[in-house]
N, C-alpha and C positions, 0 to 999 in steps of 0.2 A: 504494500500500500504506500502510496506517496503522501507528503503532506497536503499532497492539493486535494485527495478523496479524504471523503468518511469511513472512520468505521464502520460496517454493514452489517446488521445482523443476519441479512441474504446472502452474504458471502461467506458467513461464519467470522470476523473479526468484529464483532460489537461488542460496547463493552460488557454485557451476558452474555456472549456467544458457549461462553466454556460448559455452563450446566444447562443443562433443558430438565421440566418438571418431565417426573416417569409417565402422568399420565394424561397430559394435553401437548406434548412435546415442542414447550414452549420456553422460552427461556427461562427461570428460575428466577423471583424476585430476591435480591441483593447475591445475585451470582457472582463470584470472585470472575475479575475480567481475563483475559486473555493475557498472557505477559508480552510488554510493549505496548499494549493500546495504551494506556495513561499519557505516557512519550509521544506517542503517534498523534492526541487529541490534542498537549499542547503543542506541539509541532505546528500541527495545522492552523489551531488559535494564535499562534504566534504569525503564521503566515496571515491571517487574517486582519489582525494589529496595524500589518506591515502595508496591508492595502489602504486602511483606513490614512493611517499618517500617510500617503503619498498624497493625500487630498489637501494639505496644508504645507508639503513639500519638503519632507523631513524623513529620514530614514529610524528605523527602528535601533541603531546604535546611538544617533544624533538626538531619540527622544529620550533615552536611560539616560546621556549623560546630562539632558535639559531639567529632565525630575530630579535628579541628583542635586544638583544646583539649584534647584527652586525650594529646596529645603534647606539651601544653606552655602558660603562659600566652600572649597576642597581646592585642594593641590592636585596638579597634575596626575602624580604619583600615586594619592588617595584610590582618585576615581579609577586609575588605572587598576587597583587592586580591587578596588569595589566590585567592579564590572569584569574583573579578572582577565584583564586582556594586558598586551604589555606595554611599557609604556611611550615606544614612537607610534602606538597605533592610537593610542590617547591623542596624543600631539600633535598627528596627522587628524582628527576628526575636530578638534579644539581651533586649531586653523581655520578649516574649513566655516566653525561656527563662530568663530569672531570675523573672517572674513564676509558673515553675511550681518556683522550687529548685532549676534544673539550672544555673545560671553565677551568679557570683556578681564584682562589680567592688571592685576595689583599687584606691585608689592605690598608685603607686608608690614605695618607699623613695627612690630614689634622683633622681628626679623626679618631686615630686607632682606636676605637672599632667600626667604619662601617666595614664592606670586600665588597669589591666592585668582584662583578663576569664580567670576561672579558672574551668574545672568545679567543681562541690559535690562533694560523695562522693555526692550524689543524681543525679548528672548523672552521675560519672562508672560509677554501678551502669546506670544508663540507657544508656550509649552500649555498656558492655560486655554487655546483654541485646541493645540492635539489634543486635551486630555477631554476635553467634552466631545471631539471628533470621534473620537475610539471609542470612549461611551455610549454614545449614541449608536456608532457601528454595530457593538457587539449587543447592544439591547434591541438591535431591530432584529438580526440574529436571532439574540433569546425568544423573541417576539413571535415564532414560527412555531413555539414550545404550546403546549397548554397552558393556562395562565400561573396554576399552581407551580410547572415546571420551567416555566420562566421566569420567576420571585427565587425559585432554587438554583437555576443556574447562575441568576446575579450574584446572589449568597454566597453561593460558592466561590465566585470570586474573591471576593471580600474578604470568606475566609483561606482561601490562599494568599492572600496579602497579608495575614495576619501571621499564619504558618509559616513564606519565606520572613517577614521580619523577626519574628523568633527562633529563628532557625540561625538567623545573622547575629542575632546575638549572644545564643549561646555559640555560635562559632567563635566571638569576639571575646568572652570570657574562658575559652579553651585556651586561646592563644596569650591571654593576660593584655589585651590589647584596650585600645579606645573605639568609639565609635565612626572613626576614621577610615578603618583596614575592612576587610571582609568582603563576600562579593552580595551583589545585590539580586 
């Protein structure tokens, strides 16, 4: 399966595909999924993300490191590990987003030789249009659901957001670190 199909339960990869009931041979309510399909659904939700922000002219790298930064300034180096990529790939994308007005580099007061990278007010109008753009995308999405199972698919988002943020921090209290390091 590629990330641009679904899961199918006519094909046997849904997420029920594994168990079918003995005696309407149907799939089994809260049937353990198939191994990979979890990966395979975010895959494709990620591809889907990735369509939405082309509507505001942003890449799915350019939007991690926009939300990063509308939470706060970060150093190069930070976000590099945040995002867990390494750090000319930062450099190379941080160019490109001060070359359009959306970050802009500081030094720091209190150690110049940090540069602290900070959203513009252009950046940060920018990441608050992707963030209602992909909203709206994946709720129109959800929208296709029946109504109870599109209140759960949003949910569910939510609680993945909550899930990788704890997940970040106890990676962050493993390592004896700050809220600085970690990926996102």
């Amino acid at each position: 399966m590629s990330v641009t199909s679904p899961p199918s339960a006519a094909t046997g990869t849904g997420l029920n595909a594994g168990a079918k009931d003995a005696k309407s041979g149907k799939a089994a309510p809260g049937a353990a999924p198939l191994p990979g399909t979890y990966g395979r659904v975010a895959a494709w939700l990620s591809k889907r993300v990735e369509v939405a922000l082309a509507e505001v002219d942003l890449t799915l790298p350019q939007y991690r490191v926009l939300s990063i930064l509308a939470e706060g300034s970060a150093a190069a180096s930070g976000l590099a590990e945040r995002l867990a990529v390494r750090r000319p790939s930062i450099t190379a994308l941080i160019d490109g987003l001060e070359a359009r007005g959306l970050v802009d580099r500081r030094q720091e007061d209190a150690d110049r030789r940090r540069v602290a990278l900070r959203l513009t007010d252009a950046g940060a109008r920018t990441v608050a249009e992707a963030d209602r753009t992909v909203d709206r995308y994946l709720a129109s999405i959800a929208g296709h659901l029946p109504d109870k199972d599109e209140a759960m698919a949003l949910r569910s988002l939510e609680l993945w957001g909550q899930a990788l943020a704890e997940d970040r921090l106890a990676r962050l209290a493993a390592q004896g670190t700050g809220a600085g390091g970690g990926g996102r």
